[in-house]
Short mmCIF file of the C-alpha atoms (twelve columns), coordinates in Angstrom:
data_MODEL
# 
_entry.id   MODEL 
# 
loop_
_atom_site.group_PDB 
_atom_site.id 
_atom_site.type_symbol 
_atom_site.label_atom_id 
_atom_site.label_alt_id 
_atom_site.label_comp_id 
_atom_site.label_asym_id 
_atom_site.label_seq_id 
_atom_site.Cartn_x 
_atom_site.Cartn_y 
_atom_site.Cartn_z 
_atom_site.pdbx_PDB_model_num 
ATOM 1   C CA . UNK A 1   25.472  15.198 16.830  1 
ATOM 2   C CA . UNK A 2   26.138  13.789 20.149  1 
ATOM 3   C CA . UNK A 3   24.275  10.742 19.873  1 
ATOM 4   C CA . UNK A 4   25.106  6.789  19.939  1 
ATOM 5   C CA . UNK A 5   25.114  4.791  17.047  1 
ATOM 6   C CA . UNK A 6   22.631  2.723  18.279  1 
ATOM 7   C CA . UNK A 7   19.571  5.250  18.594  1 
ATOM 8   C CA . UNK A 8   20.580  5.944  14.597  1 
ATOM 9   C CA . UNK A 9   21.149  2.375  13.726  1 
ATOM 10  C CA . UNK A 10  17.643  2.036  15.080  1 
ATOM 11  C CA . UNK A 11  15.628  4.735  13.534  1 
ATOM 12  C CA . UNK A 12  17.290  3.573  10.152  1 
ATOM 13  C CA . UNK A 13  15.963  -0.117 10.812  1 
ATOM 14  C CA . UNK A 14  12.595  1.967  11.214  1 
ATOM 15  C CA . UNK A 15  12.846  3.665  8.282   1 
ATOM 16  C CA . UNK A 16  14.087  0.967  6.403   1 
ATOM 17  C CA . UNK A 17  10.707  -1.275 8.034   1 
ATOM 18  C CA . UNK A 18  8.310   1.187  7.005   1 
ATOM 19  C CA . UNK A 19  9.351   1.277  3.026   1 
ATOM 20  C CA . UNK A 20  10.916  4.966  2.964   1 
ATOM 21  C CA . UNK A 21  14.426  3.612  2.417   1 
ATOM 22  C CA . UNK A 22  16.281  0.706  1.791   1 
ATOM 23  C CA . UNK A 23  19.418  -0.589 3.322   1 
ATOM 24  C CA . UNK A 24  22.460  -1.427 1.506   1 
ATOM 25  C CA . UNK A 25  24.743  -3.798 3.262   1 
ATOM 26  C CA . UNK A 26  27.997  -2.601 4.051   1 
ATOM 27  C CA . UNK A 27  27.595  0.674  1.800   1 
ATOM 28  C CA . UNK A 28  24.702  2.885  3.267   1 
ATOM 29  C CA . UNK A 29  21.090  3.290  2.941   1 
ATOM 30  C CA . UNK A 30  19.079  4.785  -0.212  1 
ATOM 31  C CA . UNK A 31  16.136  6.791  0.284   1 
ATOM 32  C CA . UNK A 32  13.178  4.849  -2.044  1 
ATOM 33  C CA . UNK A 33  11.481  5.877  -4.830  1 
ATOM 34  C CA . UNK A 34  8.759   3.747  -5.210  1 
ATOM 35  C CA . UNK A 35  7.131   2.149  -8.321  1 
ATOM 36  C CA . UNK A 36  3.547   2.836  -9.311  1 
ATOM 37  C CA . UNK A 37  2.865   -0.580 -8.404  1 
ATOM 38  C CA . UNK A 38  3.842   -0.090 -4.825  1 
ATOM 39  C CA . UNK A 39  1.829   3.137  -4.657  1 
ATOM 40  C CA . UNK A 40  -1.311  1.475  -6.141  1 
ATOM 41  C CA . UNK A 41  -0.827  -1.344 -3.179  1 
ATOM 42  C CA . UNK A 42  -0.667  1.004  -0.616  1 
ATOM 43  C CA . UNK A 43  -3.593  3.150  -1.388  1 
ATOM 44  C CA . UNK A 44  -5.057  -0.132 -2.388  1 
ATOM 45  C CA . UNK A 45  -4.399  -1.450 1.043   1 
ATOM 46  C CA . UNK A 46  -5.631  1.903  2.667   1 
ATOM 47  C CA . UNK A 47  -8.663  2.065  0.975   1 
ATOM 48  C CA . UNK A 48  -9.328  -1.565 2.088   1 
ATOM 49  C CA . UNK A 49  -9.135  -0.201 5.524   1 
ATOM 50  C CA . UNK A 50  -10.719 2.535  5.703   1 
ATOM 51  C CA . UNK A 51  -14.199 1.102  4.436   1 
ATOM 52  C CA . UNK A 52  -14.501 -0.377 7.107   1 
ATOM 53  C CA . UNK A 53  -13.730 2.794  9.250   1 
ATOM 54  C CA . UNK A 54  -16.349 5.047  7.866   1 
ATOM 55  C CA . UNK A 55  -18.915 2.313  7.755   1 
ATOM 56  C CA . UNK A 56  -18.361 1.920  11.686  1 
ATOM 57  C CA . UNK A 57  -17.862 6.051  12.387  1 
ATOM 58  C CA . UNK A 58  -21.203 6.620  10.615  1 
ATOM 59  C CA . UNK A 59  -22.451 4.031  13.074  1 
ATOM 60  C CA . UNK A 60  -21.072 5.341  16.071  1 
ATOM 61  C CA . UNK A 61  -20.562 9.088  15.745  1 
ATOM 62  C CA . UNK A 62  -22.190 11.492 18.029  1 
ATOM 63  C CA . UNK A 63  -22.546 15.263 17.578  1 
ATOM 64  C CA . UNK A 64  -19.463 16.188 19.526  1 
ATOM 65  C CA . UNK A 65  -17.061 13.773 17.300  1 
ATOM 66  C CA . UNK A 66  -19.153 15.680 14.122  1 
ATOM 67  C CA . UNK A 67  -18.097 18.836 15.590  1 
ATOM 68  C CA . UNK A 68  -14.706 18.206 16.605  1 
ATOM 69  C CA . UNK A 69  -13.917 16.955 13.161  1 
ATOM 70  C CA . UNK A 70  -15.400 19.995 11.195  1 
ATOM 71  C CA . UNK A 71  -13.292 21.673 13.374  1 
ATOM 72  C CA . UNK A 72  -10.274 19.934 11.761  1 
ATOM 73  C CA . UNK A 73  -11.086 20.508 8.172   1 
ATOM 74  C CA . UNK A 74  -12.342 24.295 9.023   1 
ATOM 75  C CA . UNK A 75  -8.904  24.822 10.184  1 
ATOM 76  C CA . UNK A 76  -7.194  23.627 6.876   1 
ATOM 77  C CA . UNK A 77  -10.033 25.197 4.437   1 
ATOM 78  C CA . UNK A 78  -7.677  27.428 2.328   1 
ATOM 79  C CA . UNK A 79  -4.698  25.848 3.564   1 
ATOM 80  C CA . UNK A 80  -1.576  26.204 0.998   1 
ATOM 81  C CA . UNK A 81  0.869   24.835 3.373   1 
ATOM 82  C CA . UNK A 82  1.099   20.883 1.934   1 
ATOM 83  C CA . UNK A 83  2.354   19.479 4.976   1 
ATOM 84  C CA . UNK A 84  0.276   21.064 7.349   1 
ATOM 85  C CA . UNK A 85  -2.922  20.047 4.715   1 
ATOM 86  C CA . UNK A 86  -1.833  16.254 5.070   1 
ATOM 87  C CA . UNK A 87  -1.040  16.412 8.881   1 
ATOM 88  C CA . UNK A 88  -4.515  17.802 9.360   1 
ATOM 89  C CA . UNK A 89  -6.572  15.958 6.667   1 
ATOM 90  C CA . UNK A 90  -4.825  12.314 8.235   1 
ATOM 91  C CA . UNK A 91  -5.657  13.510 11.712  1 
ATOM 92  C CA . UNK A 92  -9.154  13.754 10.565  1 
ATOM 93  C CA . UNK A 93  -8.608  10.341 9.173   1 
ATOM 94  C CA . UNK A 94  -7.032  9.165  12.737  1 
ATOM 95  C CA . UNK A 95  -9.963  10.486 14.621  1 
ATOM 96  C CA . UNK A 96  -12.561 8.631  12.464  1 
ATOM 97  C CA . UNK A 97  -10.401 5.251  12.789  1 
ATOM 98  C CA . UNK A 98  -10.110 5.759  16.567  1 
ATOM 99  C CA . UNK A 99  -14.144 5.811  16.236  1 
ATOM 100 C CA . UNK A 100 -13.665 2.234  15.613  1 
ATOM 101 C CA . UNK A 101 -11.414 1.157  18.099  1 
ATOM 102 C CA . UNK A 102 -9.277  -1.953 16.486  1 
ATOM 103 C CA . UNK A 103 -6.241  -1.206 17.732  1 
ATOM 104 C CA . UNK A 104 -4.981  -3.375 14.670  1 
ATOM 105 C CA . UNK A 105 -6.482  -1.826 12.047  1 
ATOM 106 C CA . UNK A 106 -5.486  1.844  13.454  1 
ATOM 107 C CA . UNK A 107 -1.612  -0.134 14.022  1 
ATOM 108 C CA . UNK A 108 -2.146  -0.561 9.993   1 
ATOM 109 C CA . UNK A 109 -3.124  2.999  8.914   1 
ATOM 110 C CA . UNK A 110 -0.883  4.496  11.172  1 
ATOM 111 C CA . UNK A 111 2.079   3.416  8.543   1 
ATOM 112 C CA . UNK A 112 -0.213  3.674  5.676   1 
ATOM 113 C CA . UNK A 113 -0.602  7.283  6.354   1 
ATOM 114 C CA . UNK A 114 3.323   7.749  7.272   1 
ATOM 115 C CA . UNK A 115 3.672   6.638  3.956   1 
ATOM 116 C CA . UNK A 116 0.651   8.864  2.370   1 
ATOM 117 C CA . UNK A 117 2.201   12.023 4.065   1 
ATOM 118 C CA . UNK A 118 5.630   11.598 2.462   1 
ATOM 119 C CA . UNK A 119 4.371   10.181 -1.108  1 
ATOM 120 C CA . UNK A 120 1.913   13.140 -0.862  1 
ATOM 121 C CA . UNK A 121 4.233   15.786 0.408   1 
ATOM 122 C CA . UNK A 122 6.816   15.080 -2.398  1 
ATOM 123 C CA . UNK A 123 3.613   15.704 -4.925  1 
ATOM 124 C CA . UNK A 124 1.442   17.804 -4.139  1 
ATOM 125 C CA . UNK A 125 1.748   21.356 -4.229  1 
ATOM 126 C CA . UNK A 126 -1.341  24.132 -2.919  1 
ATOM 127 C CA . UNK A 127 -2.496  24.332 -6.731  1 
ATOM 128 C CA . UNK A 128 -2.934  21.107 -7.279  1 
ATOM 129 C CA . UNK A 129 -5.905  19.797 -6.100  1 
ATOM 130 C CA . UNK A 130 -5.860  20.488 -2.112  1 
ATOM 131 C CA . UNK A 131 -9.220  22.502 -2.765  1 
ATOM 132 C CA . UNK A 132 -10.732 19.245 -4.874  1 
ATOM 133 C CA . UNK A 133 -9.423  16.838 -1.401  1 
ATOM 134 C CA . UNK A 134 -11.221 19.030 1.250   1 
ATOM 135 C CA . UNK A 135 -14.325 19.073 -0.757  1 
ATOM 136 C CA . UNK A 136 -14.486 15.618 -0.491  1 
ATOM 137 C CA . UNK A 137 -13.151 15.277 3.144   1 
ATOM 138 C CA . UNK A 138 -16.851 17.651 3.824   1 
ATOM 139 C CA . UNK A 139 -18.709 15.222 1.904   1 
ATOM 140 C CA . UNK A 140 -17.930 12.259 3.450   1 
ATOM 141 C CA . UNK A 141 -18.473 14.083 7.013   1 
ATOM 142 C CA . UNK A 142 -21.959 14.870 5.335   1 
ATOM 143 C CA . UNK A 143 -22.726 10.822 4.429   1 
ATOM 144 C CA . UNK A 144 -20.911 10.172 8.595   1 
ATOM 145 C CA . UNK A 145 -23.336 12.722 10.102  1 
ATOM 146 C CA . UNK A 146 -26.203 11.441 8.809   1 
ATOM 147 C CA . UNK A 147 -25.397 7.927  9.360   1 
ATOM 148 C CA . UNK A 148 -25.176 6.647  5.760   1 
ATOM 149 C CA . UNK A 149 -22.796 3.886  5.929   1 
ATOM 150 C CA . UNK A 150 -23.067 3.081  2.124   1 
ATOM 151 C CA . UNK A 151 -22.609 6.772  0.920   1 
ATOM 152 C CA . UNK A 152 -19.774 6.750  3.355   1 
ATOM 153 C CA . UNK A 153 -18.291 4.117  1.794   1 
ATOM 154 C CA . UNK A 154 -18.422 5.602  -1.877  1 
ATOM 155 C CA . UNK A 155 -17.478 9.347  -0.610  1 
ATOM 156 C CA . UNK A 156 -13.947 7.331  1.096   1 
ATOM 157 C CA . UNK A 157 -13.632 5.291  -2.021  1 
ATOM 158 C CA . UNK A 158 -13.925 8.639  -4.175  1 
ATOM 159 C CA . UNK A 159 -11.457 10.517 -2.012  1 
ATOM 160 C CA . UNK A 160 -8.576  7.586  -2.223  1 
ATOM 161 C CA . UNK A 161 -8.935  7.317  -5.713  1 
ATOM 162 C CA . UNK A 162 -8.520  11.182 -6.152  1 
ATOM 163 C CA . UNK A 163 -5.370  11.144 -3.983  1 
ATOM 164 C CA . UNK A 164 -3.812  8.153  -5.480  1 
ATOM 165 C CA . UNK A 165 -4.718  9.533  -9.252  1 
ATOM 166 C CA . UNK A 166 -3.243  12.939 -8.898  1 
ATOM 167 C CA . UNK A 167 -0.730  11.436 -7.143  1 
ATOM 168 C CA . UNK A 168 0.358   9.090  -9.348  1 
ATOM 169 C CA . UNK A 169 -0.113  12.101 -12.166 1 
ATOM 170 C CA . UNK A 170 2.917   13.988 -10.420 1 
ATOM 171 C CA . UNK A 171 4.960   11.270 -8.649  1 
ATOM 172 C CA . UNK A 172 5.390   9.451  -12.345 1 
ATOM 173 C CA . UNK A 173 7.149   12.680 -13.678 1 
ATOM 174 C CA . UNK A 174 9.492   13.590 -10.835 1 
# 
């Protein structure tokens, strides 16, 4: 490939740090399939998280961040690329948290959604459910637009859930 060792040896340790593989001395590395507990933790741990994004964003939003991120899930509304879905739907996610402006909590959901995007991508396919996920990406825009923390709160909490429960539904049988 016409590369170093080191610049693999590195993205491996990467990999390896962010839970999508594990290292086995001396014989390799194994990509990870992970256990329904660790799924559960990391939505768990994302959901954690982002309360306390949409409570700020439907604090601080103005019109033009309303706009630009109904621009964002107008572009994926009858999406049936997967991938392209989940890039989208977390850059929606990444604008709200960048709303906020902790650097550590958007540090934190930056892996949490590496980790979304590849558990996601290995389950969901166009059928199943994208439709059900964009409908409630719109309503918690709704509950951000007109400033209602609390609904905000319930709409993200309702839109985890979802994810991590049809998730679960397919990842459990593969």
């Amino acid at each position: 490939m016409g590369i170093s060792k080191t610049p693999v040896h590195e993205a491996l340790l990467e990999l390896s740090h962010k839970g999508f593989i594990e290292i086995l001395p001396k014989k390799g590395f194994l990509v990870k399939k992970l256990s329904e507990k660790e799924i559960r933790d990391i939505y768990g741990f994302r959901l954690a998280l982002e309360k306390v994004v949409v409570t700020i964003a439907a604090e601080k939003s103005q019109p033009k961040d309303i706009v630009f991120l109904m621009s964002i899930l107008t572009k994926i509304k009858g999406c049936r690329d997967v991938m392209k879905f989940m890039e989208e739907a977390i850059r929606f996610h990444r604008y709200l948290a960048q709303l906020n402006g902790n650097k550590q909590i958007i540090k934190a959901l930056n892996g949490i959604w590496d980790l979304c995007i590849w558990i996601g991508f290995k389950t969901l396919l166009p059928d199943n459910g994208l439709n059900k996920i964009l409908d409630l990406h719109f309503i918690l825009l709704d509950h951000i637009k007109n400033k209602d923390s609390k609904a905000a709160e319930a709409a993200i909490e309702e839109h985890i859930n979802n994810s991590l429960n049809m998730i679960l539904k397919a990842y459990l049988y593969l």
